[in-house]
C-alpha positions in Angstrom: -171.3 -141.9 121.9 -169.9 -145.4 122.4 -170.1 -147.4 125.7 -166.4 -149.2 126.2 -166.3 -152.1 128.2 -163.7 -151.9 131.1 -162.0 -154.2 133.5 -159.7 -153.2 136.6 -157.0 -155.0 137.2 -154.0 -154.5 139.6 -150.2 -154.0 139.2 -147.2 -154.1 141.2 -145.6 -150.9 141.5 -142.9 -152.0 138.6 -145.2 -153.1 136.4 -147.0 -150.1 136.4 -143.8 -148.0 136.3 -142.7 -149.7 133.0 -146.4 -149.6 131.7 -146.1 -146.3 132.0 -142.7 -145.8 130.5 -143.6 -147.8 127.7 -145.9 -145.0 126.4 -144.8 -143.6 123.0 -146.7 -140.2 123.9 -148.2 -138.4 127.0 -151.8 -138.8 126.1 -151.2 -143.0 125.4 -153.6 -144.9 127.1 -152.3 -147.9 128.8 -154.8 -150.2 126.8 -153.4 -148.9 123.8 -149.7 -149.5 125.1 -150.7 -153.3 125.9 -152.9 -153.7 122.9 -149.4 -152.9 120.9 -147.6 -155.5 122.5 -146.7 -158.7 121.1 -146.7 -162.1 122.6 -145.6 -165.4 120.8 -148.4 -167.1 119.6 -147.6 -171.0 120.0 -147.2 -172.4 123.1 -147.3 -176.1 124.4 -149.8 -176.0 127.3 -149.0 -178.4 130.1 -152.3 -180.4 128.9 -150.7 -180.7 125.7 -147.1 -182.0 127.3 -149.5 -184.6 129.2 -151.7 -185.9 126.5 -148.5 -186.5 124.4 -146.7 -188.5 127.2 -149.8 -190.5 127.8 -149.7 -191.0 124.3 -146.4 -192.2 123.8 -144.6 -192.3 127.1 -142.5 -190.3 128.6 -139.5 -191.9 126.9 -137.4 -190.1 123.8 -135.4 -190.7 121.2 -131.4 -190.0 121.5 -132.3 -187.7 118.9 -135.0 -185.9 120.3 -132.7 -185.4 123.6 -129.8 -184.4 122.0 -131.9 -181.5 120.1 -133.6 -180.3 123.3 -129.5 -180.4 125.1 -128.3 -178.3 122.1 -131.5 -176.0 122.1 -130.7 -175.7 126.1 -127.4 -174.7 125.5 -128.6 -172.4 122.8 -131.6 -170.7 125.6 -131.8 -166.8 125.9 -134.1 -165.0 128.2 -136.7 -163.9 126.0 -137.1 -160.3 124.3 -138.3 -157.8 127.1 -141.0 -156.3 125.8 -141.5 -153.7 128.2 -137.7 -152.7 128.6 -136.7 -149.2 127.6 -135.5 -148.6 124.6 
């Protein structure tokens, strides 16, 4: 028999609700549901952002700020990966 480790945590009643509707089957555990879940794995931590403007400054190039306008323009709520499908 093997001993698995456990944490408890706590959920708002939505986040339980679409936890639970995220199963594929009846028997799914909800470890199972979250281990199958998929998260981008990149991000720029805000330590990151600060050590680069300490670096160089908080100043950019007219280049750099006209890609960050067109990628604003081009934003999209992310991919809900909890919603119902």
């Amino acid at each position: 028999m093997h001993a698995v480790a456990t944490k408890t945590i706590s959920l708002r009643v939505e986040a339980y609700e679409r936890l639970r509707a995220a199963r594929r089957f009846p028997g799914e555990s909800f470890s199972e549901v979250v281990l199958r879940a998929s998260w981008p794995e990149y991000t720029t931590t805000a330590g990151e952002w600060l050590s680069l403007c300490r670096e160089r400054g908080p100043v950019f190039s007219m280049e750099e700020i006209d890609r960050l306008e067109r990628l604003k323009r081009a934003d999209e709520p992310p991919e809900d990966k909890w919603a119902k499908r």
